[in-house]
MDAnalysis code that builds the backbone (N, CA, C; Angstrom):
import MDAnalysis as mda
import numpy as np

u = mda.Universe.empty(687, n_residues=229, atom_resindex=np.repeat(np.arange(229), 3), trajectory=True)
u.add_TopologyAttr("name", ["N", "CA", "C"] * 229)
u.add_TopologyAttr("resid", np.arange(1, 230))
u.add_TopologyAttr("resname", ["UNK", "UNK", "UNK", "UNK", "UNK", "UNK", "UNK", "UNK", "UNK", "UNK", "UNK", "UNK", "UNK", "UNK", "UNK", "UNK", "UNK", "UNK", "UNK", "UNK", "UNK", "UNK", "UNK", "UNK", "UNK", "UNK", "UNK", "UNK", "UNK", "UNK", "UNK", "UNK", "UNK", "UNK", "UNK", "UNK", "UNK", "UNK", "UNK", "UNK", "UNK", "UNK", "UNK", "UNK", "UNK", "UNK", "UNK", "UNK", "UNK", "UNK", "UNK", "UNK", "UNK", "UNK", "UNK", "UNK", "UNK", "UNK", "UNK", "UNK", "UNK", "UNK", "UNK", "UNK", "UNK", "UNK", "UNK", "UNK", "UNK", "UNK", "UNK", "UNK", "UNK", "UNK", "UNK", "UNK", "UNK", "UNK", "UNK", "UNK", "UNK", "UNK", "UNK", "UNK", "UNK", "UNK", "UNK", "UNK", "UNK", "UNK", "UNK", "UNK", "UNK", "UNK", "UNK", "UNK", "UNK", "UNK", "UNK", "UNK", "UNK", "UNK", "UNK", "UNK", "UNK", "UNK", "UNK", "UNK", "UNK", "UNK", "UNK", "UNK", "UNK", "UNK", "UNK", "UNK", "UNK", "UNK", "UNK", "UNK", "UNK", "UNK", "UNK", "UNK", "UNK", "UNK", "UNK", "UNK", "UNK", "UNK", "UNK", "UNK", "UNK", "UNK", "UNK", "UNK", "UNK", "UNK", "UNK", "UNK", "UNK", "UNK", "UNK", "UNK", "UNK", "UNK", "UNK", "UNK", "UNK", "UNK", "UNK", "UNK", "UNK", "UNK", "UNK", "UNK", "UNK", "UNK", "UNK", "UNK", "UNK", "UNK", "UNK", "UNK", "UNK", "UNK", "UNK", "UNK", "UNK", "UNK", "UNK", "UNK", "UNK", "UNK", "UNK", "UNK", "UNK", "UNK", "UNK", "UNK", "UNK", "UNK", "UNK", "UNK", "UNK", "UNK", "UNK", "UNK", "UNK", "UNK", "UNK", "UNK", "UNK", "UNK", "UNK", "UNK", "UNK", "UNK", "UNK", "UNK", "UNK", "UNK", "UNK", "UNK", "UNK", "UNK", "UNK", "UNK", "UNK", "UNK", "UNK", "UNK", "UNK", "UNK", "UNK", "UNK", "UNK", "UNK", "UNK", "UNK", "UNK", "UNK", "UNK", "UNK", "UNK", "UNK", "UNK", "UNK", "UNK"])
u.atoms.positions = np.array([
    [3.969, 8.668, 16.927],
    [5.401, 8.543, 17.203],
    [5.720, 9.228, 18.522],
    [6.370, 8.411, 19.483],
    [6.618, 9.333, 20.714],
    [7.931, 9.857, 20.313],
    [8.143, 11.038, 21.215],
    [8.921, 12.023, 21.116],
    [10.554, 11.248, 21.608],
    [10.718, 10.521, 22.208],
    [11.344, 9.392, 22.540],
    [12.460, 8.628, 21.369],
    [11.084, 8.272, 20.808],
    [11.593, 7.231, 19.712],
    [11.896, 8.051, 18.588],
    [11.268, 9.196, 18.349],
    [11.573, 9.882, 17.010],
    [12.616, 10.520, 17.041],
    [13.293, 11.255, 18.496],
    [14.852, 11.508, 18.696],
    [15.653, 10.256, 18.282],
    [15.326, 9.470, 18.498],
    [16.472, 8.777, 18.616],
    [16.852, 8.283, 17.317],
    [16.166, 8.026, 16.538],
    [16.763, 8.659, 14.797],
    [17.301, 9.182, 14.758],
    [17.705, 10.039, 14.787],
    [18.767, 11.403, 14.860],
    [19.966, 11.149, 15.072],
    [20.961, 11.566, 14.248],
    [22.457, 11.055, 14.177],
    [22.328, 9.817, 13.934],
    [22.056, 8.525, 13.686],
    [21.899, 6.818, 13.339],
    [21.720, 7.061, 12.328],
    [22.512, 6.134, 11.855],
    [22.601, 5.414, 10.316],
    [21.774, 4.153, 10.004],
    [20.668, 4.334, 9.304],
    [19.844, 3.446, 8.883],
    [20.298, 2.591, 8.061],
    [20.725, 1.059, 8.053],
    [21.453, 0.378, 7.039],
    [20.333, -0.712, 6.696],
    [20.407, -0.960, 5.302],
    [19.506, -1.834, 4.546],
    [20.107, -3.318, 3.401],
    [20.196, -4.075, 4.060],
    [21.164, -5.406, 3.725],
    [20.571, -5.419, 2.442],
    [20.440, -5.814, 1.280],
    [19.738, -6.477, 0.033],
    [19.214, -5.334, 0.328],
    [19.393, -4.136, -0.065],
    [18.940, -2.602, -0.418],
    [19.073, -2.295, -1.716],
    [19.764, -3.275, -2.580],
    [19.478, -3.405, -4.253],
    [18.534, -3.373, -4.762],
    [17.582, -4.312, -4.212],
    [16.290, -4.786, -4.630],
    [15.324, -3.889, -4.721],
    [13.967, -3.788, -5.246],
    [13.164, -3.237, -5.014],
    [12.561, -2.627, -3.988],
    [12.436, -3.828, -2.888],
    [11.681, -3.262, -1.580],
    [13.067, -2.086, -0.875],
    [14.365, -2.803, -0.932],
    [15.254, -2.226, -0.177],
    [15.882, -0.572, -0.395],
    [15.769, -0.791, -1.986],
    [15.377, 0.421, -2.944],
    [14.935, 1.585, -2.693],
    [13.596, 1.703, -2.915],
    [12.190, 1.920, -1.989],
    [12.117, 2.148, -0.841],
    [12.655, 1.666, 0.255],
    [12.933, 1.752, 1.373],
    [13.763, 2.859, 1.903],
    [14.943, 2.524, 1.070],
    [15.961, 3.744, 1.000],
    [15.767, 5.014, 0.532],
    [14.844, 5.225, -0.211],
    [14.530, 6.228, -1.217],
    [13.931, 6.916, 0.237],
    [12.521, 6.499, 0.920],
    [11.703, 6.829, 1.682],
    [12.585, 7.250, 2.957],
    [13.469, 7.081, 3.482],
    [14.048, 7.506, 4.663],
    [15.278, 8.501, 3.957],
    [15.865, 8.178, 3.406],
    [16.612, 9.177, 2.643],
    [16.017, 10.623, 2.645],
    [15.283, 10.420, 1.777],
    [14.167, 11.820, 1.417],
    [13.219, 12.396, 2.974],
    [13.468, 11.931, 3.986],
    [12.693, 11.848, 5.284],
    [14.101, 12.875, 6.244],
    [15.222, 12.537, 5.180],
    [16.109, 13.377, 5.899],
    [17.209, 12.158, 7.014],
    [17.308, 11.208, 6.869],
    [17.805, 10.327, 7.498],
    [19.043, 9.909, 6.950],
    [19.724, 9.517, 7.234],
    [21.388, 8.739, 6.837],
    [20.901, 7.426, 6.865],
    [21.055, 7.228, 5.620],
    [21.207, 6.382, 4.739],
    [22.648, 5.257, 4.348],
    [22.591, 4.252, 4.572],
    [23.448, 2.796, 3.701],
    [22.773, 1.887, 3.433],
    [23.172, 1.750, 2.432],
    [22.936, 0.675, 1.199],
    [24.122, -0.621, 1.272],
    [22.992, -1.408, 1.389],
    [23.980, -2.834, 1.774],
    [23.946, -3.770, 0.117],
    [24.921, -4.418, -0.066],
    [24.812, -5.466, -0.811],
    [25.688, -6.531, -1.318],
    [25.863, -7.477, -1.462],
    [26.952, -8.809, -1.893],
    [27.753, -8.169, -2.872],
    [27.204, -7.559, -3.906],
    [27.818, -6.077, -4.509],
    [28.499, -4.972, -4.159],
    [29.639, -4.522, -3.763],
    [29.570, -3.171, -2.784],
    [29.288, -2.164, -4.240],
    [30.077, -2.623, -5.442],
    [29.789, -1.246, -6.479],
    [28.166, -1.173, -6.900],
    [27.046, -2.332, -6.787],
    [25.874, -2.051, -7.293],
    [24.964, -0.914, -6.036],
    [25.464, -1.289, -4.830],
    [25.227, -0.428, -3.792],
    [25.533, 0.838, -4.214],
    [26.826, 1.260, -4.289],
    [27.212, 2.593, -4.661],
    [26.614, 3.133, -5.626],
    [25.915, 2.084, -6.758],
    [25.417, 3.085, -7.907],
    [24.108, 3.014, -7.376],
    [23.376, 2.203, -7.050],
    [22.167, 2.562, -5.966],
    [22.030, 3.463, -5.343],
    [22.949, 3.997, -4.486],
    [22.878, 5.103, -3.855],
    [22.941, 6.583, -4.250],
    [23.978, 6.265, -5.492],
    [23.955, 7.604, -6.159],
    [22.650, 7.728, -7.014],
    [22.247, 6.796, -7.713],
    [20.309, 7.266, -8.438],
    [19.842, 7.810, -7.017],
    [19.541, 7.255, -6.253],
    [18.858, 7.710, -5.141],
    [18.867, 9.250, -4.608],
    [20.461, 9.315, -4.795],
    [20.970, 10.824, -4.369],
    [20.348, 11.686, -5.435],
    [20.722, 11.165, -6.620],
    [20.623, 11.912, -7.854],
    [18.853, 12.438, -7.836],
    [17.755, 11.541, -7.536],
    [16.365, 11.581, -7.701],
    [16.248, 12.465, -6.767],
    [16.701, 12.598, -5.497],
    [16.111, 13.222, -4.418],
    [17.044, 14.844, -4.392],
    [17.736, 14.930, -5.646],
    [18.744, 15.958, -5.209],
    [19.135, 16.006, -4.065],
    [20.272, 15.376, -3.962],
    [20.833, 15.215, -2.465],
    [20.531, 14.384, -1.372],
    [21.148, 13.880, -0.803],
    [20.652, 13.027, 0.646],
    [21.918, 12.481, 1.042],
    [21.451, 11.845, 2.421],
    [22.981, 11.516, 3.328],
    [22.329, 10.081, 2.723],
    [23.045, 9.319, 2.119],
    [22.657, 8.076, 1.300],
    [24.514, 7.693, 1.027],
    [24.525, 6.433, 1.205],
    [25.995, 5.618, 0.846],
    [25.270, 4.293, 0.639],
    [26.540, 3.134, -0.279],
    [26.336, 2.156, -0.330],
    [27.803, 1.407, -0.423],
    [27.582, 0.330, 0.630],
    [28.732, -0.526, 0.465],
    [28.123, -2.141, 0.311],
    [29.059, -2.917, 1.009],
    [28.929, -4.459, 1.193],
    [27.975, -4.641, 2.544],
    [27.526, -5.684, 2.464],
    [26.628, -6.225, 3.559],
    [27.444, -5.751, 4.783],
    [28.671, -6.325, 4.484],
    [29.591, -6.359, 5.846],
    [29.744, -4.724, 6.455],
    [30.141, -4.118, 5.717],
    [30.637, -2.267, 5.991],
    [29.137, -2.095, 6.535],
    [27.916, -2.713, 5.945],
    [26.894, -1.662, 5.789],
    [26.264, -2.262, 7.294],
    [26.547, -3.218, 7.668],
    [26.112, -4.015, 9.460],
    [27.088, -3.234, 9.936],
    [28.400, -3.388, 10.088],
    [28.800, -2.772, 10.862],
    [28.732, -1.140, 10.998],
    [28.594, -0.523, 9.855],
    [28.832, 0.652, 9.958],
    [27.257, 1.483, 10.256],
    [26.162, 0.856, 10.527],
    [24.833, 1.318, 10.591],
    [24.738, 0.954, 11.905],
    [24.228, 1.604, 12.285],
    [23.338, 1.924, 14.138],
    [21.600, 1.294, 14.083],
    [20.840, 0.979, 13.324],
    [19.435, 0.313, 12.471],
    [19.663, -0.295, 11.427],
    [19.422, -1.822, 11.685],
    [20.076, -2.385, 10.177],
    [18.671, -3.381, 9.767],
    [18.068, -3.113, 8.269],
    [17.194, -3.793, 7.913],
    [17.367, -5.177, 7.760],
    [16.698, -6.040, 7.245],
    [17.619, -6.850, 6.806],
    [16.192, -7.540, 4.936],
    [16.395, -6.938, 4.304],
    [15.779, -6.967, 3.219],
    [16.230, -8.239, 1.777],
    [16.089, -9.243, 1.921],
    [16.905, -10.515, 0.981],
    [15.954, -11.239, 0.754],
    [16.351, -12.451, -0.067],
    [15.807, -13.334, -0.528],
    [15.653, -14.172, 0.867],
    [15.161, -15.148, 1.253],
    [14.664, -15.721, 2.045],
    [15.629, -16.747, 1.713],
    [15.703, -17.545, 0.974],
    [16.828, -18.304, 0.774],
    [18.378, -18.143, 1.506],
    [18.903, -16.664, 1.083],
    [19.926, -16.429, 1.483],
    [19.726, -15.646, 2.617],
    [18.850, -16.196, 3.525],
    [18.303, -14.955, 4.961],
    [19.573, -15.781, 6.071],
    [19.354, -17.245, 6.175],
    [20.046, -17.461, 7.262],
    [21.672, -17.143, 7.297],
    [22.042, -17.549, 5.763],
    [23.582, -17.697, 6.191],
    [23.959, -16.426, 6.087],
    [23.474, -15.337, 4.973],
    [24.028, -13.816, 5.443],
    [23.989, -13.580, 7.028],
    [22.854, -13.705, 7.656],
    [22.701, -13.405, 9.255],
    [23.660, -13.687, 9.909],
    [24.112, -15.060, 9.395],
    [25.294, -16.119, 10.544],
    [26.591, -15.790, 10.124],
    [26.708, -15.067, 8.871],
    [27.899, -14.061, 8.722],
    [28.458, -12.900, 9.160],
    [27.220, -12.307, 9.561],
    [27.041, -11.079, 10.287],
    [26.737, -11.150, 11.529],
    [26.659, -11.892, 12.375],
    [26.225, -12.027, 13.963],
    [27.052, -11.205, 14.708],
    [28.753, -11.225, 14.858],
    [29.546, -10.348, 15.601],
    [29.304, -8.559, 15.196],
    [29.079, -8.326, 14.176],
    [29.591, -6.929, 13.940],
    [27.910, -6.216, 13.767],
    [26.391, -7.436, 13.962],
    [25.433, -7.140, 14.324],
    [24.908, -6.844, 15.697],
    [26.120, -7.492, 16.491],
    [25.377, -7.729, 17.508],
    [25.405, -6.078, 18.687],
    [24.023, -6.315, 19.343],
    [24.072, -5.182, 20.098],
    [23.383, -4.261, 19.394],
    [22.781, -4.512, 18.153],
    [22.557, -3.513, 17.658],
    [20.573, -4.030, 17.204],
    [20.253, -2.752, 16.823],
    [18.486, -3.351, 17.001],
    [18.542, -3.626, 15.003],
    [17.652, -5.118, 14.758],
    [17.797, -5.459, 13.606],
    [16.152, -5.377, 13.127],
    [15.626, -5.052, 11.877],
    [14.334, -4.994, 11.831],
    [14.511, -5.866, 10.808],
    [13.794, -7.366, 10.704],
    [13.914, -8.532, 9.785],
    [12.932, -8.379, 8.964],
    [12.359, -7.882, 7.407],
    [11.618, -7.633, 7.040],
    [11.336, -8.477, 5.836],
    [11.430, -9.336, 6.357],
    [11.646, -11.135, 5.055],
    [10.596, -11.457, 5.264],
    [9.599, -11.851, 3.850],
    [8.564, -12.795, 3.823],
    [9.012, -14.071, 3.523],
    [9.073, -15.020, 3.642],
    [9.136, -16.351, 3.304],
    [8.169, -17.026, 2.452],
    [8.473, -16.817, 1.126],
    [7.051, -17.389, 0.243],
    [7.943, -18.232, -0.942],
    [6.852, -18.918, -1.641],
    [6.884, -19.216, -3.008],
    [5.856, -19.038, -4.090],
    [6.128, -19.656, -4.581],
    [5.658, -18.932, -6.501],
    [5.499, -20.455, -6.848],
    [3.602, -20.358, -7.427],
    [3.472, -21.387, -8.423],
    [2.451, -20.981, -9.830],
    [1.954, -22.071, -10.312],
    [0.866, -21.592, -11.227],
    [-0.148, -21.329, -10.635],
    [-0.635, -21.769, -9.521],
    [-1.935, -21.253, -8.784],
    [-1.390, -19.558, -7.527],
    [-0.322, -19.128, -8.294],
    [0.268, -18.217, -7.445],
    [1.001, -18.062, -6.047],
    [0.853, -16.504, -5.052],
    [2.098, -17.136, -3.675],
    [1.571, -17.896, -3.308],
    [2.405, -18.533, -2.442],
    [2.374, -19.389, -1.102],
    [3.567, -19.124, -0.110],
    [2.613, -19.027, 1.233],
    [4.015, -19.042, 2.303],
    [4.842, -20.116, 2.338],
    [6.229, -20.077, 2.959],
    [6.595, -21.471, 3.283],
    [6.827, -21.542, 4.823],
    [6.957, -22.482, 4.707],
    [7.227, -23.214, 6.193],
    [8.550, -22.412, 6.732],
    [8.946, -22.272, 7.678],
    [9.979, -21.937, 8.151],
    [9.630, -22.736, 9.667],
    [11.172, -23.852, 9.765],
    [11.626, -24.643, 10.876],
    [11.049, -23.785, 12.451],
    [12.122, -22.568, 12.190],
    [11.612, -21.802, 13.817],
    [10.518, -21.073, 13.654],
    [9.314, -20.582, 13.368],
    [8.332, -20.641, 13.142],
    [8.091, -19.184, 12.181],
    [8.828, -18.727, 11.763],
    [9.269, -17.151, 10.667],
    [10.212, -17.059, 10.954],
    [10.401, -16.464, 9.596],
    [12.051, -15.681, 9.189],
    [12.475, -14.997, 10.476],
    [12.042, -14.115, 10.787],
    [12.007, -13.138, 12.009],
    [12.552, -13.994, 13.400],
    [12.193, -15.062, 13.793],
    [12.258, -15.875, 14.814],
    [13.521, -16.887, 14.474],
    [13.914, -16.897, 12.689],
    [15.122, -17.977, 13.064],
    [15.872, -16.509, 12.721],
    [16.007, -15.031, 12.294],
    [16.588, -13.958, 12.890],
    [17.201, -13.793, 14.302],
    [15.847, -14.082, 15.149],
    [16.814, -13.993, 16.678],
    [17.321, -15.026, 17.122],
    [17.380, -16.232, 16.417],
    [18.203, -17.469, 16.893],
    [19.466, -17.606, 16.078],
    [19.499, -16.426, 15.131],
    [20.838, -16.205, 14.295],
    [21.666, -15.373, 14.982],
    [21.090, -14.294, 15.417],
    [21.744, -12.987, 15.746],
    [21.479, -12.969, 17.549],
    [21.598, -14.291, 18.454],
    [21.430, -13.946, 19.771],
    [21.872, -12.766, 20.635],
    [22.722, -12.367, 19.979],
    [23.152, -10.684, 20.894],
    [22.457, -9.473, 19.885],
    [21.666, -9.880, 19.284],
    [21.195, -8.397, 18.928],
    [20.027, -8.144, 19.284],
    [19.044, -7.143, 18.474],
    [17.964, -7.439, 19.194],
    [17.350, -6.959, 18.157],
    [16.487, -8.096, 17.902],
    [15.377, -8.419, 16.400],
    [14.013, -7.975, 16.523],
    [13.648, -7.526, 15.663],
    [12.121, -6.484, 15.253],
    [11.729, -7.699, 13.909],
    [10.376, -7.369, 13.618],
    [10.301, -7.523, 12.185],
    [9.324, -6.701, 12.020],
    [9.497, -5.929, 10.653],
    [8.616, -4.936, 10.207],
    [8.599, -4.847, 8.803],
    [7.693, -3.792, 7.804],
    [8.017, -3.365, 6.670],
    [7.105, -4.775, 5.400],
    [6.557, -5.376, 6.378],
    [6.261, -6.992, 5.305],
    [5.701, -6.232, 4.343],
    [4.699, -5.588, 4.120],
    [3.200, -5.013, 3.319],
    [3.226, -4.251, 2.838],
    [4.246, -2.849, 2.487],
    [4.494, -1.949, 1.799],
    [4.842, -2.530, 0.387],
    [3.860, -2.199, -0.239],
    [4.486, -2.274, -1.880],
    [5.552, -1.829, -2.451],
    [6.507, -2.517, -2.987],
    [7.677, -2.153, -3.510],
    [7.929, -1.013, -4.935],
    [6.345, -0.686, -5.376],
    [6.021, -0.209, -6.359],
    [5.990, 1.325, -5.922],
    [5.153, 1.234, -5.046],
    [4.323, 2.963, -4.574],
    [6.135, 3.426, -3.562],
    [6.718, 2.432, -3.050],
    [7.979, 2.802, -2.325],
    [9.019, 3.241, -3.472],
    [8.844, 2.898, -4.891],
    [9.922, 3.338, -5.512],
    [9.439, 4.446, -6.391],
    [8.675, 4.843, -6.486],
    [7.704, 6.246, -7.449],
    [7.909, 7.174, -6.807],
    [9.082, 8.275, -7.262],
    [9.378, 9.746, -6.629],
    [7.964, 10.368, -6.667],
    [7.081, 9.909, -7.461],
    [5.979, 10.429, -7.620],
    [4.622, 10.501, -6.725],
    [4.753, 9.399, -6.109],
    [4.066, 8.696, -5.088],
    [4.637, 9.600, -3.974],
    [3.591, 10.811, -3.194],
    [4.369, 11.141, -2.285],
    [3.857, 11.146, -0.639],
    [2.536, 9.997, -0.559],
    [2.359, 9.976, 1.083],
    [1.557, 8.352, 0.182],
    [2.080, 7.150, 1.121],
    [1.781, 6.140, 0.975],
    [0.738, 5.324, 2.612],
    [-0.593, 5.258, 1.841],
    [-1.613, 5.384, 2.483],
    [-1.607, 3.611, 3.146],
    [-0.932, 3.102, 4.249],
    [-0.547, 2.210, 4.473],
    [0.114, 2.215, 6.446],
    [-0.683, 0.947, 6.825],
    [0.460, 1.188, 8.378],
    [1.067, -0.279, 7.967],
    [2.187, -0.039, 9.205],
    [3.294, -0.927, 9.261],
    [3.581, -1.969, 10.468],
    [2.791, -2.849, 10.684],
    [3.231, -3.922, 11.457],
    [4.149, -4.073, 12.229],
    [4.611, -3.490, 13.468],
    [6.069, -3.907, 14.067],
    [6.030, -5.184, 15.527],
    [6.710, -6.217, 15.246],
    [6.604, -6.981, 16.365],
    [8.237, -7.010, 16.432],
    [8.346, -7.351, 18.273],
    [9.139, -7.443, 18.831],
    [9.367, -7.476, 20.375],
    [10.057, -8.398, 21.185],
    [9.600, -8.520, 22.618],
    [10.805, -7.239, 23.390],
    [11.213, -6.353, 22.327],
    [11.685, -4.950, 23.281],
    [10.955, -3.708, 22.960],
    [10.519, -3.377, 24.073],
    [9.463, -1.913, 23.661],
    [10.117, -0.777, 23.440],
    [11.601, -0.731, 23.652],
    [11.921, 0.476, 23.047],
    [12.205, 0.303, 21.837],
    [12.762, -0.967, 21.820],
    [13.399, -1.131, 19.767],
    [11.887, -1.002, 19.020],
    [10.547, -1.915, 19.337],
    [9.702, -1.675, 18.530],
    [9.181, 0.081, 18.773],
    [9.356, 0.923, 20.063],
    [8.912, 2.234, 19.351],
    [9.905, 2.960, 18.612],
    [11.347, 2.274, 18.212],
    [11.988, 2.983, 17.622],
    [11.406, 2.942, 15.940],
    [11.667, 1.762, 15.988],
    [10.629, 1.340, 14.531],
    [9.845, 2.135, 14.410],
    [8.681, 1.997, 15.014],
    [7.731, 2.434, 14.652],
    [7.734, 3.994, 14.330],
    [8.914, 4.560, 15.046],
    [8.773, 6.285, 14.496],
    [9.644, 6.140, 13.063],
    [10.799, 4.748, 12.820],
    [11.075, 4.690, 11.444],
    [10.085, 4.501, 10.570],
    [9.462, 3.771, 10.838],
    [7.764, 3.814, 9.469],
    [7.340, 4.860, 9.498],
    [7.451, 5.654, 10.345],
    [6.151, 6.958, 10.368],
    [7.389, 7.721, 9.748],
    [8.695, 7.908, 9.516],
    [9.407, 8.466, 8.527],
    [8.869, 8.930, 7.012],
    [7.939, 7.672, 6.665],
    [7.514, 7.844, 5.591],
    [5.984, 8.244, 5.625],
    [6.149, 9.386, 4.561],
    [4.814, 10.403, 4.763],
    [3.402, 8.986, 4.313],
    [2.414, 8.753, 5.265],
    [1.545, 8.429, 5.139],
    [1.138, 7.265, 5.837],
    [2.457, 6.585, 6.700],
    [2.524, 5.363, 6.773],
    [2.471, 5.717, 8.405],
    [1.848, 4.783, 9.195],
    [1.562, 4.479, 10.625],
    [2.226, 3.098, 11.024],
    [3.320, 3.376, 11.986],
    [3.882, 2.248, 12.667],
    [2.866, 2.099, 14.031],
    [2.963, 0.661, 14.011],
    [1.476, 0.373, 14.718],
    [2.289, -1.074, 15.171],
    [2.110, -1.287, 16.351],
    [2.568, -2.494, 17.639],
    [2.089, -3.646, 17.128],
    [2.702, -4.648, 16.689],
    [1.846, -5.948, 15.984],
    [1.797, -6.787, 17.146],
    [2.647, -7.159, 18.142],
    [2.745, -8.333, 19.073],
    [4.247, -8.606, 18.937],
    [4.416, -9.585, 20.135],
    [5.632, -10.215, 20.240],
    [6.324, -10.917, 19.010],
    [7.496, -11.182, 18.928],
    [8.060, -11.692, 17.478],
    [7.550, -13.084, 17.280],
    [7.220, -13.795, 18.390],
    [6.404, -14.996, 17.960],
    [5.138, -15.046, 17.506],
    [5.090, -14.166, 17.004],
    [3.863, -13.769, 16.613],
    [4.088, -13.648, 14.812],
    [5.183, -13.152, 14.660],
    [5.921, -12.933, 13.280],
    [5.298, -13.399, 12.081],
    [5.163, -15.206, 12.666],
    [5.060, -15.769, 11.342],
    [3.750, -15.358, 10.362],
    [2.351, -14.994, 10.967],
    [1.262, -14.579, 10.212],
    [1.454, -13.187, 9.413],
    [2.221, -12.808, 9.973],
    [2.241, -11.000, 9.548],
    [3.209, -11.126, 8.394],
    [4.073, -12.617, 8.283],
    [5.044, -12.519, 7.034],
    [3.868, -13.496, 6.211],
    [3.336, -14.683, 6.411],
    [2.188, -15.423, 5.309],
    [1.244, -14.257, 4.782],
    [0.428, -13.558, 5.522],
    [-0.009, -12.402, 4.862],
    [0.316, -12.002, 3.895],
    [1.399, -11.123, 3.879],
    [2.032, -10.456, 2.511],
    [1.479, -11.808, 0.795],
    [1.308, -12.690, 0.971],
    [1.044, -14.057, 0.214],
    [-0.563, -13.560, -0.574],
    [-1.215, -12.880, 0.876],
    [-2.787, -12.976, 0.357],
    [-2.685, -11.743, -0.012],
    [-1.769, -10.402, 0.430],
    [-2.303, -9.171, -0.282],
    [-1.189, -9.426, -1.636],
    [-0.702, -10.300, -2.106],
    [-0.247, -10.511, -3.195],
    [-1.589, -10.784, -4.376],
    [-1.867, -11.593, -3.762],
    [-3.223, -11.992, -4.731],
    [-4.201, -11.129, -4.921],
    [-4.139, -10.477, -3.779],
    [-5.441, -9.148, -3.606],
    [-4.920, -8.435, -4.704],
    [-3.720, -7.807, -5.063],
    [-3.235, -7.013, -5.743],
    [-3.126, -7.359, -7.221],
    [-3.274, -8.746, -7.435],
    [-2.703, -9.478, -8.393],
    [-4.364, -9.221, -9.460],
    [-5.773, -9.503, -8.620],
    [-6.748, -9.789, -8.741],
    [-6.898, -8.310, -9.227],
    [-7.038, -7.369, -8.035],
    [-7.354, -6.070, -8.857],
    [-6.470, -4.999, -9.179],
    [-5.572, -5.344, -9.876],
    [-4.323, -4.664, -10.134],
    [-4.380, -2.955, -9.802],
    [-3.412, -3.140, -8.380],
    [-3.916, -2.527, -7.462],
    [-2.303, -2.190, -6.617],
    [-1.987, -1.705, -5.779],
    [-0.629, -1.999, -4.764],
    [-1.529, -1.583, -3.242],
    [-2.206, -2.246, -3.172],
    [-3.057, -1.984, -1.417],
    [-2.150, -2.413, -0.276],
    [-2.069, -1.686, 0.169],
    [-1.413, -2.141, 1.801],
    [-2.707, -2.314, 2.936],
    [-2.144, -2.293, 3.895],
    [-2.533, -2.649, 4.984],
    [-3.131, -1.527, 6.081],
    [-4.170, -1.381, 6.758],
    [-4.940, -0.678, 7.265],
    [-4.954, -1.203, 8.610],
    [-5.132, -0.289, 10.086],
    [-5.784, -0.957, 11.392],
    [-6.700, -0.290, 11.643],
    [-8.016, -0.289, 11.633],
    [-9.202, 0.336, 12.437],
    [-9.183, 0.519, 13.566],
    [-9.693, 1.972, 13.813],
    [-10.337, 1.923, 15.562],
    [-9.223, 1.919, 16.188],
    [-7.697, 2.901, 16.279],
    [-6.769, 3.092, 17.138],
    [-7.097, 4.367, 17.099],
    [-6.499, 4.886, 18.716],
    [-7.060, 6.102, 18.898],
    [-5.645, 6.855, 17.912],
    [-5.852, 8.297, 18.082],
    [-4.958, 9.083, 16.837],
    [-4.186, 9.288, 17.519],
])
């Protein structure tokens, strides 16, 4: 983490759209407890609020809130964007004015579910992440967070998660900002993936360590060899 990027956390409000969910959950829990300001986004504003208070409640204390998607874009300085893939575009295209200007980290896999298990899907602009910056043209889009298990992210118990974090994006300060947000969480290495056109493999992935996990019931993340320390 450069010294750079890890200031600049400081005072910003980390906001997490679909922060209900498991991953977003999890997510919140991990920067919360990291000492960070915290919002909780959701189509819900009261399931947010009670989200936030377990959260508070587990961690005894934290700068943690939860409102509506809308309060929680505008009112956050880092806004995740954590949803169903389904409902990825039109929340975005709801939120474009009161996003914009602001750095967005798109952390949507695009998959489906059959009897032979995941599968990615197709996405028109070539990943979630990429029809992100053709949603949100004044902001400025990251995607990160695909590969963290939603399991080991929600276990107060679980307390350094042995995992790095993928960040692509064609601005080098937003991706080293990221990247000192992953390293927020004890164990985890934010690590430079490539440009956002690059996106779409790093979201199909998450598909095969599904199965990996599925096979040896397991929550494995993701590893890079051979970077210097």
């Amino acid at each position: 983490m450069t010294t750079e990027a890890g200031s600049s956390l400081s005072g910003r409000t980390v906001g997490i759209l679909g922060g209900t969910g498991p991953q977003g959950r999890g997510l919140a829990l991990r920067f919360a407890g990291a000492g960070l300001s915290v919002m909780i986004g959701s189509r819900d504003a009261a399931r947010a609020e009670a989200a936030a208070a377990e959260i508070a409640e587990t961690l005894g204390g934290a700068q943690i809130s939860g409102a509506s998607n809308e309060v929680c874009a505008r009112e956050s300085d880092l806004v995740l964007v954590v949803v169903p893939f389904e409902g990825h575009a039109e929340l975005l295209a709801s939120l474009r004015q009161v996003l914009a200007g602001k750095i967005v980290v798109d952390c949507v896999n695009p998959m489906g579910f059959d009897k032979q298990g995941p599968f990615s899907l197709r996405v028109a602009e070539g990943s979630a992440a990429q029809q992100a910056k053709e949603t949100l043209p004044e902001s400025v889009v990251t995607a990160a967070f695909h590969h963290l298990s939603a399991v080991l992210l929600t276990d107060p118990q679980v307390t350094s998660i042995d995992s790095d974090v993928l960040v692509l994006g064609d601005d080098r300060v937003a991706t080293d900002v990221v990247q000192a947000l992953a390293e927020a969480i004890p164990g985890v290495r934010g690590v430079y993936g490539g440009r956002l056109r690059n996106a779409g493999q790093v979201e199909a992935f998450t598909a095969n360590l599904i199965s990996v996990n599925r096979r040896y019931k397991a929550h494995a993340g993701l590893r890079i060899t051979d970077l210097p320390a």
